[in-house]
LOGU-92990 format. One line per field, with one value per residue (C-alpha): x, y, z; residue in three letters. Coordinates in steps of 0.5 Angstrom, whole numbers, plus 2048, in hexadecimal, padded with zeros to 3 digits. Layout:
N
x = c(X, ...)
y = c(Y, ...)
z = c(Z, ...)
res = c(ALA, ...)
//
This chain:
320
x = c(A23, A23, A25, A1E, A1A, A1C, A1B, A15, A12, A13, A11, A0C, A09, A08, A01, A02, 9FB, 9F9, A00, A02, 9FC, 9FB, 9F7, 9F1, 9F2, 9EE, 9E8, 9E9, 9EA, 9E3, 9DF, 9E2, 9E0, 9DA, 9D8, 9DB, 9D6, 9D1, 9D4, 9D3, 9CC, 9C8, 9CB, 9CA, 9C3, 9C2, 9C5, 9C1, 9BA, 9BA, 9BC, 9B6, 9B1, 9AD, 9AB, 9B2, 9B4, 9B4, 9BA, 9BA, 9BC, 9C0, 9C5, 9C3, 9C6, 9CC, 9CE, 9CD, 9D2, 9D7, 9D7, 9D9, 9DE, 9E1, 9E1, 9E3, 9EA, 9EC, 9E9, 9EB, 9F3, 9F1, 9EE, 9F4, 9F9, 9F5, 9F4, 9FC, A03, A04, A02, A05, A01, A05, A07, A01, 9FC, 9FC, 9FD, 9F6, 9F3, 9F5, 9F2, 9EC, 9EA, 9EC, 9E7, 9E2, 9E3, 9E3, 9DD, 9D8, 9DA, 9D6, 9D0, 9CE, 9CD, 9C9, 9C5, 9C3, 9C1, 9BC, 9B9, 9B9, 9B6, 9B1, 9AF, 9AF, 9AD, 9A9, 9A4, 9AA, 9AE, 9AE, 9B0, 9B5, 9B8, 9B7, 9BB, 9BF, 9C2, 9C2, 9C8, 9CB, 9CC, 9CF, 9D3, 9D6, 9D6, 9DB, 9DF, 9E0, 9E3, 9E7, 9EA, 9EC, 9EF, 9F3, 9F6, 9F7, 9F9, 9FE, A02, A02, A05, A0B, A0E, A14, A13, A1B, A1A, A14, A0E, A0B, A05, A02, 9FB, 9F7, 9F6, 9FA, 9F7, 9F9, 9FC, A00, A02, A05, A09, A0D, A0F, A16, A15, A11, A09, A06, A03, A01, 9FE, 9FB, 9F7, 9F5, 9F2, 9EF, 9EC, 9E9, 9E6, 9E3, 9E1, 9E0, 9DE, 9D9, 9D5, 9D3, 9D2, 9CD, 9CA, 9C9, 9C6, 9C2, 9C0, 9BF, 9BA, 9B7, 9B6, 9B2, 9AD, 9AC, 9AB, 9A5, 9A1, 99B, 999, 99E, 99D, 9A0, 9A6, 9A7, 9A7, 9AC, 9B0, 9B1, 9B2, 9B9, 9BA, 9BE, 9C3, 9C4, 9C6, 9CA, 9CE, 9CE, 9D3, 9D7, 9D9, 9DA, 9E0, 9E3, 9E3, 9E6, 9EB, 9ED, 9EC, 9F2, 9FA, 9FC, A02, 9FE, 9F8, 9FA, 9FB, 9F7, 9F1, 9F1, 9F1, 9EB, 9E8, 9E9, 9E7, 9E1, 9E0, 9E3, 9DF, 9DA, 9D6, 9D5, 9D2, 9CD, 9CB, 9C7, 9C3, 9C2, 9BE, 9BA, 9B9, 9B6, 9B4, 9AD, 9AD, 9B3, 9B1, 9AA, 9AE, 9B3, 9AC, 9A9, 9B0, 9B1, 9AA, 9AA, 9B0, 9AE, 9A7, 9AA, 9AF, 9A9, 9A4, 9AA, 9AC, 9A3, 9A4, 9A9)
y = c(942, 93D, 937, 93A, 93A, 933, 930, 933, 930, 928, 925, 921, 920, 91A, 918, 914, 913, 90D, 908, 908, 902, 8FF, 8FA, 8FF, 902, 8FE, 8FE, 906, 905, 902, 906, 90D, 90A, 909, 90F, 913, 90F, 911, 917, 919, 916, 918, 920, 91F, 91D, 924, 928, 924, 924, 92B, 92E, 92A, 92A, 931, 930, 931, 937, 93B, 93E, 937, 933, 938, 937, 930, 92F, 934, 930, 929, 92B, 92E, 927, 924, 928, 928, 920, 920, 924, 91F, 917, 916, 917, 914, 90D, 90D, 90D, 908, 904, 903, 903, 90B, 910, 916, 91B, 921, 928, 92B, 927, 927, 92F, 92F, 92A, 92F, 935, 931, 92E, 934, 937, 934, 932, 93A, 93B, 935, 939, 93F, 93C, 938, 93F, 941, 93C, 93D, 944, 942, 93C, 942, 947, 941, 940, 947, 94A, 947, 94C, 950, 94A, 949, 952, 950, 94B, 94E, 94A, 94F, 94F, 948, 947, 94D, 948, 943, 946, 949, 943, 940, 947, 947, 940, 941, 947, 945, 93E, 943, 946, 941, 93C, 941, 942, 93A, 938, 93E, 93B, 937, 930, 92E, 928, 925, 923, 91E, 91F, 91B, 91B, 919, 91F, 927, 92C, 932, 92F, 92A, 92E, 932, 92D, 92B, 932, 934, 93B, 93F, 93E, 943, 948, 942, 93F, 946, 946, 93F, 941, 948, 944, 93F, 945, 948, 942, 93D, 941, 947, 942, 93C, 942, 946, 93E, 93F, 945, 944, 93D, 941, 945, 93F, 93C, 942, 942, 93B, 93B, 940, 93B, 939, 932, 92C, 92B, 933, 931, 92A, 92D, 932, 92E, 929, 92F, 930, 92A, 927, 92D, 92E, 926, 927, 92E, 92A, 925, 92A, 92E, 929, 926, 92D, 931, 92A, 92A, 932, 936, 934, 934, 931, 92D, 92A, 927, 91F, 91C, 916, 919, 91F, 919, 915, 91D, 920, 919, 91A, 921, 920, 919, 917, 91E, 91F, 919, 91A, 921, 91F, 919, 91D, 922, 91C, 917, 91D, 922, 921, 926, 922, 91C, 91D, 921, 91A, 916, 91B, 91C, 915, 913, 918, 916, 90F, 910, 914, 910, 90A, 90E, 90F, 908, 907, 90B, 908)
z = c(91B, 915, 91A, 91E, 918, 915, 91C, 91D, 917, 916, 910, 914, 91C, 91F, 922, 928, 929, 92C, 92A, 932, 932, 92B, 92E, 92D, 927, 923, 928, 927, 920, 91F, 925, 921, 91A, 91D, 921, 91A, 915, 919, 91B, 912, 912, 918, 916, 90F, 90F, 914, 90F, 90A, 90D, 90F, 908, 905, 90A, 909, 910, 913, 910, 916, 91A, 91F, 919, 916, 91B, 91D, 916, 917, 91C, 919, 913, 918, 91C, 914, 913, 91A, 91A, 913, 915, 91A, 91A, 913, 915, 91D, 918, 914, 91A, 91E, 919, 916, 91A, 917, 91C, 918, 914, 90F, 913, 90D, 910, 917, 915, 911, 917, 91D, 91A, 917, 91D, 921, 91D, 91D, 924, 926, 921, 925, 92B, 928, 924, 92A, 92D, 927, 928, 92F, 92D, 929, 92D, 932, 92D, 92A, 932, 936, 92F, 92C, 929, 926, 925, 91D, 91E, 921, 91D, 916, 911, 911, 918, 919, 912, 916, 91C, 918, 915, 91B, 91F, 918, 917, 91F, 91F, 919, 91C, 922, 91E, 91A, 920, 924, 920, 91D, 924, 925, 91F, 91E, 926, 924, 926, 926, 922, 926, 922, 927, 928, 92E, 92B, 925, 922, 922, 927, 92A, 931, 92F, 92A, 930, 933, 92E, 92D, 931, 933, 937, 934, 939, 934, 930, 937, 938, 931, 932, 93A, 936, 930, 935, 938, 932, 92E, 935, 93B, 938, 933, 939, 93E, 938, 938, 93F, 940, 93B, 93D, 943, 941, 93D, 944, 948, 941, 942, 949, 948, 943, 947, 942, 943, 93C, 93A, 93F, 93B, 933, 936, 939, 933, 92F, 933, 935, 930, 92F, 936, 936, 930, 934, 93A, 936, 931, 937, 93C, 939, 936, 93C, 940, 93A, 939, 940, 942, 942, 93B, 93E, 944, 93F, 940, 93B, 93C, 93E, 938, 932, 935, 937, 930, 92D, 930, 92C, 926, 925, 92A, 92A, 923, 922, 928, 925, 921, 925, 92A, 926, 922, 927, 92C, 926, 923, 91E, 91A, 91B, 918, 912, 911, 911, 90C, 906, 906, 905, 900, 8FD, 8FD, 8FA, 8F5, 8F3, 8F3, 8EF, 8E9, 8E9, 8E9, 8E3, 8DF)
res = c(UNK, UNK, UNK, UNK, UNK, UNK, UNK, UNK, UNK, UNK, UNK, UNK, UNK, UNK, UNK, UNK, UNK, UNK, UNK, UNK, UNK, UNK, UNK, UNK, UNK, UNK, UNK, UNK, UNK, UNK, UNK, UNK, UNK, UNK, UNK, UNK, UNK, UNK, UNK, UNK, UNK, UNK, UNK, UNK, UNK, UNK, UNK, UNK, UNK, UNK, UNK, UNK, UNK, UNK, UNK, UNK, UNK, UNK, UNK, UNK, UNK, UNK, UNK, UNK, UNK, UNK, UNK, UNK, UNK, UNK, UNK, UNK, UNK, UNK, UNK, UNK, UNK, UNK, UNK, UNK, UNK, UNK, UNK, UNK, UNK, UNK, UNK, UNK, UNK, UNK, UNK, UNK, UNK, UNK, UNK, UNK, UNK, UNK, UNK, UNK, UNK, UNK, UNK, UNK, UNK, UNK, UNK, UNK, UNK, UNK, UNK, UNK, UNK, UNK, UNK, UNK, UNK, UNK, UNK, UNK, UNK, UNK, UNK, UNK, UNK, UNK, UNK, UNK, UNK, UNK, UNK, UNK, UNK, UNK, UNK, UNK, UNK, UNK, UNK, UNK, UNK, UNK, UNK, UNK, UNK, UNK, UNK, UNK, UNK, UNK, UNK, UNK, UNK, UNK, UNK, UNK, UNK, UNK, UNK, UNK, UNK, UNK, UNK, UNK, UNK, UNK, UNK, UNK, UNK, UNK, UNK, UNK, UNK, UNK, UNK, UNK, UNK, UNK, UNK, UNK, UNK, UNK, UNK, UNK, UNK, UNK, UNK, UNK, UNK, UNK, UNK, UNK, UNK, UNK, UNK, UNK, UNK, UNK, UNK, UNK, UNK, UNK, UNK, UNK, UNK, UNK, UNK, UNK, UNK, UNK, UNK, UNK, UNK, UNK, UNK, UNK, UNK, UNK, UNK, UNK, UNK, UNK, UNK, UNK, UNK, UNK, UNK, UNK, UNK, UNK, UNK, UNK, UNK, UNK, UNK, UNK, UNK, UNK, UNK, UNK, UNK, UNK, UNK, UNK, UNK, UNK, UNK, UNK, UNK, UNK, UNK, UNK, UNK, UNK, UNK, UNK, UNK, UNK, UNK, UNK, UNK, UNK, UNK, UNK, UNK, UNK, UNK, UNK, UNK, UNK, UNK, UNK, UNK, UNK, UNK, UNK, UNK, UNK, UNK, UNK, UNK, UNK, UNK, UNK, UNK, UNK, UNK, UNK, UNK, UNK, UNK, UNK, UNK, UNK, UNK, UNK, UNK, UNK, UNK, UNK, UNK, UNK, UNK, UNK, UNK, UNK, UNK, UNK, UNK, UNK, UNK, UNK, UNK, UNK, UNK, UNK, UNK, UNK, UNK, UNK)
//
């Protein structure tokens, strides 16, 4: 038993990432630091803007901000360890820190998955409902949701996470990609991983399938209130309403459902990294610039806290 346990927790993993074409490493290494300081920016300025913009204290930038630290914090775990692996020829990270980076991302990954279906409610409350809307979503409820979403993703963190990390790994800490997460952990296990495969396969249910088929069904019902607007300019404000969360879902479900609804071991390699790159780097950073680009509401409350603060600033300098 003490053979197992110490091969099965080597000092340090090794990210193969993208060291088979080193000649691409320092292109990604720019884009990924790219797509990260805009990534940190454009999520901060919501967070930001929400909080000292009276006029966005309502349920939508709520969650709206929820999300944007959640995408922060997510990015946070893996692109400081992938910038640092593409930009020297080290590509290892320590066991204790690929441990914190899986069930960190794990997550807050599993908590996306929730929060984005919290959000579809409330688009369908504010427009199926509209004179009961602010009853509906009383403070109360909304600080429910969050929280649930967030002790929902850290549960199935908790559980899944575990069950990986306790399969004895034989001595293998190569990693075929740039960062630690549960189906590569798998492959690097020497025994029978079906119970593991079994909770994933569940935990993708519950936290993948039951939350985009409760944005479908709401959407669904979105659509049929939509339909019976007569005036084209109706139509439009509650399209926009939904637009840009719809984008955002289209984006983070696509490539998580292409990633994880699948058998682990037959996930290829190539096309997982470039995927999962995808979602852990390019959709955070996009976040925030579809809702601002397409949201007038923030744009308007960006113009006004920075004029605010321009002014203000302008005026104490006047004084001194």
């Amino acid at each position: 038993m003490m053979e197992i346990a110490n091969v099965s927790s080597p000092e340090v993993f090794v990210l193969l990432g993208f060291s088979a074409r080193p000649s691409l490493e320092t292109v990604l290494f720019i884009v990924v630091l790219s797509f990260y300081m805009v990534s940190i920016l454009g999520n901060g300025i919501i967070i930001l803007v929400s909080h000292m913009d009276v006029h966005l204290h309502t349920p939508m930038y709520f969650f709206l901000a929820n999300l944007s630290f959640l995408d922060i914090s997510f990015t946070t775990s893996i692109v400081p360890q992938l910038l640092a692996n593409l930009w020297g020829p080290q590509k290892t990270i320590s066991y204790g820190g690929c441990v914190v980076q899986f069930y960190i991302s794990h997550w807050l990954g599993a908590t996306e998955c929730v929060l984005l279906a919290t959000m579809s409610y409330d688009r369908y409350a504010a427009i199926c409902r509209p004179l009961h809307y602010t009853v509906i979503m009383h403070p109360q409820l909304c600080l429910g949701l969050a929280l649930a979403s967030w002790l929902g993703g850290l549960t199935t963190s908790m559980v899944g996470s575990t069950l990986t990390m306790l399969l004895p790994l034989c001595g293998n800490n190569c990693i075929d990609h740039f960062f630690c997460e549960m189906p590569l952990i798998m492959q690097l296990a020497c025994v029978d991983t079906s119970l593991n495969e079994m909770e994933m396969y569940l935990a993708s249910f519950v936290f993948v399938v039951l939350p985009l088929g409760l944005i479908l069904v709401s959407y669904g019902h979105i659509a049929r209130a939509v339909l019976k607007i007569r005036s084209a300019e109706g139509r439009r404000k509650a399209f926009n309403t939904c637009s840009s969360h719809v984008a955002v879902v289209s984006l983070f479900y696509g490539s998580i459902i292409f990633m994880y609804l699948q058998p682990a071991k037959s996930i290829s390699h190539e096309q997982g990294k470039f995927i999962a790159l995808f979602y852990t780097v390019v959709t955070p950073a996009l976040n925030p610039l579809i809702y601002t680009l397409r949201n007038t509401e923030v744009k308007s409350a960006l113009r006004h806290t920075v004029l605010e603060n321009c002014c203000g600033s302008a005026g104490k300098l006047a004084q001194i």
